[in-house]
C-alpha positions in Angstrom: -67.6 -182.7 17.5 -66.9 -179.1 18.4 -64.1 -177.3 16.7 -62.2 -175.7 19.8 -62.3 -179.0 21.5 -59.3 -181.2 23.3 -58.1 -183.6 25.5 -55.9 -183.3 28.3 -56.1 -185.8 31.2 -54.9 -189.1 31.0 -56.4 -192.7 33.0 -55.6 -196.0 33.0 -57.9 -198.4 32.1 -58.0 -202.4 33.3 -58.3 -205.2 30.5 -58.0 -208.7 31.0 -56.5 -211.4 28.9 -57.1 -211.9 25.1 -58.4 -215.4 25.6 -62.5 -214.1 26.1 -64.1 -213.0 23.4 -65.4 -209.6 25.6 -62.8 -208.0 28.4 -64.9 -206.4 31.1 -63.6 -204.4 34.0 -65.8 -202.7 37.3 -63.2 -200.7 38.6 -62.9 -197.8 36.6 -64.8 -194.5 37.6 -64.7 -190.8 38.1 -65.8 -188.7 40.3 -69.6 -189.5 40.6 -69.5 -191.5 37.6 -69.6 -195.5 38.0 -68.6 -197.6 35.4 -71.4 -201.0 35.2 -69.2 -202.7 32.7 -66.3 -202.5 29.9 -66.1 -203.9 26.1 -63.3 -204.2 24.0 -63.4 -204.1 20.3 -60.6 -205.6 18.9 -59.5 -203.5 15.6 -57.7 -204.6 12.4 -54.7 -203.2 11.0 -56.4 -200.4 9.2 -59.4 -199.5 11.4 -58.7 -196.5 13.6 -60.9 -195.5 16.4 -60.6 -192.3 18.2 -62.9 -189.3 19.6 -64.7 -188.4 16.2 -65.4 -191.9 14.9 -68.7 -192.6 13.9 -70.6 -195.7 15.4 -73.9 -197.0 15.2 -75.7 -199.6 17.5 -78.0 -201.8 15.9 -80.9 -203.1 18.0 -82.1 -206.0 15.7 -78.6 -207.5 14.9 -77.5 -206.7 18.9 -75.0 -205.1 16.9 -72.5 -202.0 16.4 -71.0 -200.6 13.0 -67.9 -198.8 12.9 -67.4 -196.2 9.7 -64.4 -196.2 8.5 -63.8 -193.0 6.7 -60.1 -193.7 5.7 -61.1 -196.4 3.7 -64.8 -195.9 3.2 -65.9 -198.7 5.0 -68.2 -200.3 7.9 -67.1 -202.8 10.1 -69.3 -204.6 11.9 -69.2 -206.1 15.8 -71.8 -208.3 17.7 -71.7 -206.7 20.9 -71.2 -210.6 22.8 -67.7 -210.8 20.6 -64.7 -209.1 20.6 -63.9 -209.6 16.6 -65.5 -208.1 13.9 -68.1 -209.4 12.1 -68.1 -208.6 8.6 -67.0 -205.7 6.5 -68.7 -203.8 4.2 -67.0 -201.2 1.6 -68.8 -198.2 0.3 -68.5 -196.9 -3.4 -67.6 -193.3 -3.8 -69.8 -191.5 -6.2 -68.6 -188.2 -6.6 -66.2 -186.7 -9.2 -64.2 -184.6 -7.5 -61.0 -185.5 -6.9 -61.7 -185.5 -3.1 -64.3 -189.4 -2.7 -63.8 -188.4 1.7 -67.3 -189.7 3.0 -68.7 -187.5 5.5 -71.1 -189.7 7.7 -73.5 -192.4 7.3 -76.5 -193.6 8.3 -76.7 -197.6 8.1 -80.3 -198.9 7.6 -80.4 -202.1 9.4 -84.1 -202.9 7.8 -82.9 -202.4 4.3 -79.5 -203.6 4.8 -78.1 -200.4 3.1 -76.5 -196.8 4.2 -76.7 -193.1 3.5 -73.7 -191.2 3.2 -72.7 -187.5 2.7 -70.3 -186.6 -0.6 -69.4 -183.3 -1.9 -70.2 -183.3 -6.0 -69.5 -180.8 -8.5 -72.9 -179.5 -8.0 -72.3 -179.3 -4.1 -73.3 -181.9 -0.9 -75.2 -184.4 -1.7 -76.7 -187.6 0.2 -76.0 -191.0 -1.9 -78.1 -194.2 -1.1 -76.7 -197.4 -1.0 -78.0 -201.0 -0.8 -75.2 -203.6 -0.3 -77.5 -206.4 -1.6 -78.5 -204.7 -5.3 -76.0 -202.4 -5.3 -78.0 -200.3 -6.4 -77.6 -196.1 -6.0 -79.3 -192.7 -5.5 -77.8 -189.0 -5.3 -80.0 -187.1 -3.5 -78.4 -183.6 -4.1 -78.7 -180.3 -1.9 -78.7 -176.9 -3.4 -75.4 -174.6 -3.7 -74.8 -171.8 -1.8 -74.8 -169.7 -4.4 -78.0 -170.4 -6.3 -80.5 -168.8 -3.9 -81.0 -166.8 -1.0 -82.8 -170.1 0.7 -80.0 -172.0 -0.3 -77.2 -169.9 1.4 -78.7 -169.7 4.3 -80.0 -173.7 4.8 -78.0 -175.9 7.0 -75.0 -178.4 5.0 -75.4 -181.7 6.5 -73.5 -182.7 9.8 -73.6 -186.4 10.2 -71.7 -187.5 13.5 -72.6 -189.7 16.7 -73.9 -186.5 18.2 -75.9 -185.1 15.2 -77.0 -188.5 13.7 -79.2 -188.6 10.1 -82.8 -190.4 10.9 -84.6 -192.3 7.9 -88.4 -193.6 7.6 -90.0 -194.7 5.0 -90.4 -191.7 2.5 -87.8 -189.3 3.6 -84.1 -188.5 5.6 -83.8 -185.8 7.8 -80.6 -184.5 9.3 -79.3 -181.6 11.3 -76.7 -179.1 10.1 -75.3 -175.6 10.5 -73.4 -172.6 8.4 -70.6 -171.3 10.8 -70.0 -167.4 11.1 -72.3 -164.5 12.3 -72.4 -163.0 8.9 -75.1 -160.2 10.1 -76.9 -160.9 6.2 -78.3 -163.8 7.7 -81.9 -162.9 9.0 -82.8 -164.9 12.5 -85.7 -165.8 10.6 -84.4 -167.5 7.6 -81.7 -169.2 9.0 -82.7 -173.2 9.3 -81.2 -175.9 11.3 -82.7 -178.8 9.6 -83.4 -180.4 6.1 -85.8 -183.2 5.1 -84.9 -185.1 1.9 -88.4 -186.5 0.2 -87.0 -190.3 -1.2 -89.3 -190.5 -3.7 -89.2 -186.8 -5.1 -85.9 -185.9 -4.0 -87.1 -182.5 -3.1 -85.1 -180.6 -0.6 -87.0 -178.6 2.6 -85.3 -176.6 5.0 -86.7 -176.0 8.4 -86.3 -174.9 12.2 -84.8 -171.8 13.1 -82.8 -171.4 16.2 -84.4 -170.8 19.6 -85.2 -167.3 21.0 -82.0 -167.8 22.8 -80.2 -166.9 19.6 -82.3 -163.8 17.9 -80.4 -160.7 17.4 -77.5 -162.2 19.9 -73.8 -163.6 19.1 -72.6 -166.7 20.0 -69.2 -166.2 18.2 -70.2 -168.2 14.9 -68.9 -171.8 16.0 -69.8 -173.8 18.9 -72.3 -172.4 20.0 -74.5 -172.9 16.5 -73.9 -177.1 16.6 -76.7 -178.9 17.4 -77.5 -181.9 19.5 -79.6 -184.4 18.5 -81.2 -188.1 19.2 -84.6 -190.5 18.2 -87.0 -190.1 20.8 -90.2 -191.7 21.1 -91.9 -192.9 17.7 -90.7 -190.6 15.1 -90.1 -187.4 17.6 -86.4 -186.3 17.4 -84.7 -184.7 20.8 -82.7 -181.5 20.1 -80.1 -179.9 22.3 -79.2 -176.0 21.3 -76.1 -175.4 23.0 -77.0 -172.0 24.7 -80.6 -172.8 25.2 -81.6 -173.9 29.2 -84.6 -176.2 26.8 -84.2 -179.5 25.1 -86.8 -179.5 22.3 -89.0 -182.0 20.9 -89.0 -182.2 16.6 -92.3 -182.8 15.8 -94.2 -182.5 12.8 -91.5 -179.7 11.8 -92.6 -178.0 15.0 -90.3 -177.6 18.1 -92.3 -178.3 21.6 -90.0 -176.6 24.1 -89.1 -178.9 27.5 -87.1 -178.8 30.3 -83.7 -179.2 30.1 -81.5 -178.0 33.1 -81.5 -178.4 36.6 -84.2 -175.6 37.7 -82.5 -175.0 41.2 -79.1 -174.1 39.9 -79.4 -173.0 36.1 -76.4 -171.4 34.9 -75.9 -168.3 33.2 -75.0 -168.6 29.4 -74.3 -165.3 28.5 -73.9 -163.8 24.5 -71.2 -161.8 23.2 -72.0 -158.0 24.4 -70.1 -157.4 21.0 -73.3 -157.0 18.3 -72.7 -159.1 15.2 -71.2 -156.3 12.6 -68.5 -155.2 15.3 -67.3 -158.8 15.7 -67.0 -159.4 12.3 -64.5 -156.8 11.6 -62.2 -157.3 15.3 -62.5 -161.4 15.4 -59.7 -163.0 16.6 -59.4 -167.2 17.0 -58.5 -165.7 20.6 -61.5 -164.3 21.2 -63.9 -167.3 20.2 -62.0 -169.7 21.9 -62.1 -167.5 25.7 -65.7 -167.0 24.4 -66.3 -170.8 24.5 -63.9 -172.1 27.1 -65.2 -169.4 30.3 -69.1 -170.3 29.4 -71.6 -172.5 30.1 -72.3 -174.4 26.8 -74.5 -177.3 26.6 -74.1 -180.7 24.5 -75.0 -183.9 23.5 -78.4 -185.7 24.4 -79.4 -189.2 25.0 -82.6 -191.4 25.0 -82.3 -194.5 26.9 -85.5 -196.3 26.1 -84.6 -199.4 28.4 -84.3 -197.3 31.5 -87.2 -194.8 30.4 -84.3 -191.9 30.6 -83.2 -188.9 29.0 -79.6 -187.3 29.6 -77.7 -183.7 28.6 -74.7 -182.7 29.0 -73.6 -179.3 30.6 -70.4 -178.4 30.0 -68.8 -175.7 32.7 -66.6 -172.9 32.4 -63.0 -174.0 32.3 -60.8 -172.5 35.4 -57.6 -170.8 33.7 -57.3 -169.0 30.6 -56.7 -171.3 27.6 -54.0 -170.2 25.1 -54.4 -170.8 21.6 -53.3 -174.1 20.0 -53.4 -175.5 23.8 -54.9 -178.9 24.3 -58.2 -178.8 27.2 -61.5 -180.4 27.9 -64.2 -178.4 29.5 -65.7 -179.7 32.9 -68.9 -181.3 32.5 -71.7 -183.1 34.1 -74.7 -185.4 32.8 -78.1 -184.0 33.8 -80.5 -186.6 34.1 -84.0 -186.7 33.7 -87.3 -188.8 33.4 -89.1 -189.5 30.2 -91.4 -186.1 31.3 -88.5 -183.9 31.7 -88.4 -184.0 35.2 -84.9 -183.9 36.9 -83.8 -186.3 38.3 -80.0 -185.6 39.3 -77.0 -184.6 38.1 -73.1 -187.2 37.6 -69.9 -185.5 36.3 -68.2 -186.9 33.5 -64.8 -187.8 33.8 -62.5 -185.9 31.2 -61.5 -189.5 30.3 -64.9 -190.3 28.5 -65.6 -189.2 25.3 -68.6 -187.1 24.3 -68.4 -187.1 20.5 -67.8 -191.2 20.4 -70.4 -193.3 21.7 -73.7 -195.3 21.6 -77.0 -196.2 23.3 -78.5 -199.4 24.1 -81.2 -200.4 26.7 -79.3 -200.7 29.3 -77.3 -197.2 28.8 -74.8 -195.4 27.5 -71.3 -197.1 25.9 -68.8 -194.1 26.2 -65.5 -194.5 24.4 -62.5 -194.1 26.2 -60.1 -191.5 25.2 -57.4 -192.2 27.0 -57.9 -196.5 26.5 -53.7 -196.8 25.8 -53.9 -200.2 23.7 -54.1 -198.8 19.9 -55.5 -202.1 19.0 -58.6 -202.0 20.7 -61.0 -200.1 20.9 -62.2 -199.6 25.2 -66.5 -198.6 25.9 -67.8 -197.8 29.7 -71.2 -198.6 29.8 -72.7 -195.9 32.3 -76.2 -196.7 33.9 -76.9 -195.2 37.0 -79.7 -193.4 35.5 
């Protein structure tokens, strides 16, 4: 998900025959980080999987959705079969000459999805039932419209920032990049709610103490990380704040989020806001990033009562523009209190933009899987 990030190591990965329906391998692993079992998805000619595509598990159907946004379309997988199960396309409803869908949200009780489009009027949220066919454009405001508007979050809809739907209303996470000092800490939001029946628009959430008055450099550091929790609560990961948050009620309940005993130091720009945006170099941001402490994605693993955070570490040498590098990182584990448990480091093989949850842990994507064809998950679930 993040803009400065790469790849750079390479594995190789065991897969058996064609002739089962599921290809499973124990023998994979990195340091500290076991591997319980493999599935491959076996891909069509036009489906493409790599680190940013979007997938969905689907508890009810035991199920998994791929979006396909170079064709606008979901496949679906059982999770006991290699094959896809069925295919669903999406209309585009937007204008423009640009139909690119921007994320989704399937609703497995409706049998429908929400997507992100960009209209004439600006973003906008369509709803789509596959059985009526049947539509809704739910439209955000414009930038320019209003000083509320220019300074509320545009949608970012990814396996890492995922939409979440109830009955009367969408809420998603999103972000402005920059440290445009006319933005008051205050007034800047990190979330919107979408109101289904009215279609009104609320902004909400500023960003943790951490941030006030300080500057992160405009880009990584303002994603944020988020996953259902318990009921309707939402977990939220701000990437230089030591706390995961609870959403609640549009309330944050700060929680523990780090290993207490060795907490690392996540340090601002000393650069104040107004300097930075007149001496900025794509240099600058990315040493910012790449020689801190950053954290990233979160995960609820209801099955195993579990809750998990990445950390991402400083890298070692200097990285040069346009060069290709993953950060170090380990998964911080804890208990469904917050209490720290212990901490695994993820291989640079496994993905942490790609990947879903099911009870019995986390399904990382493979980045280095070297079959194009098929599409390689390592469940992880030593938690």
């Amino acid at each position: 998900m993040l803009i400065l990030l790469g790849i750079t190591t390479s594995c190789q990965t065991k897969s058996s025959g064609d002739d089962t329906p599921v290809e499973k391998s124990r023998e994979a692993r990195g340091a500290d980080f076991m591997v319980a079992d493999t599935i491959f998805f076996h891909l069509d000619d036009s489906l493409v999987v790599n680190n940013r595509t979007q997938v969905q598990y689907l508890p009810a159907k035991q199920s998994i959705v791929f979006f396909d946004n170079n064709f606008n379309r979901v496949v679906f997988y059982k999770l006991n079969r290699a094959v896809a199960d069925g295919v669903r396309h999406l209309p585009s409803f937007s204008e423009r000459q640009n139909k690119k869908i921007y994320g989704l949200l399937y609703d497995e009780s409706g049998d429908g999805v929400y997507y992100k489009q960009l209209f004439e009027e600006g973003s906008g949220i369509v709803s789509y039932n596959f059985n009526t066919r049947l539509h809704e454009i739910f439209l955000l405001k414009k930038r320019q419209d209003i000083f509320e508007s220019r300074t509320a979050p545009d949608p970012f809809i990814a396996n890492t920032s995922p939409m979440f739907s109830s009955d009367s209303a969408l809420v998603f996470s999103g972000l402005l990049l920059g440290e445009d000092p006319q933005y008051r800490d205050h007034t800047r939001k990190t979330f919107g709610r979408i109101d289904l029946k009215t279609h009104n628009v609320k902004y909400f959430i500023n960003y943790p103490e951490e941030y006030y008055k300080k500057n992160w450099a405009g880009e990584a550091y303002l994603f944020l990380y988020t996953c259902k929790f318990k009921d309707n609560d939402i977990l939220v990961s701000f990437p230089a704040s030591h706390s995961l948050y609870i959403l609640r009620n549009d309330s944050l309940l700060k929680m523990n989020g780090t290993n207490p005993l060795q907490q690392p130091e996540i340090l601002p720009m000393e650069m104040d806001r107004k300097s930075f945006q007149k001496r900025k170099t794509k240099q600058m941001i990315l040493d910012f990033y790449t020689r801190n402490y950053s954290y990233q994605g979160v995960f609820y693993i209801p099955g195993k009562k579990r809750i998990a955070r990445i950390l991402e570490l400083p890298v070692p040498e200097k990285v040069k523009l346009y060069d290709l590098y993953v950060k170090p990182a380990k998964l911080l584990i804890f208990d469904e209190n917050f209490n720290f448990l212990k901490e695994v480091f993820l291989p640079d093989y496994v993905s942490r933009d790609n990947y879903f949850v099911t009870e019995k842990g986390i399904y990382f994507y493979n980045k280095h899987n070297e079959n194009e064809n098929k599409a390689q998950y390592l469940l992880f679930s030593d938690l």
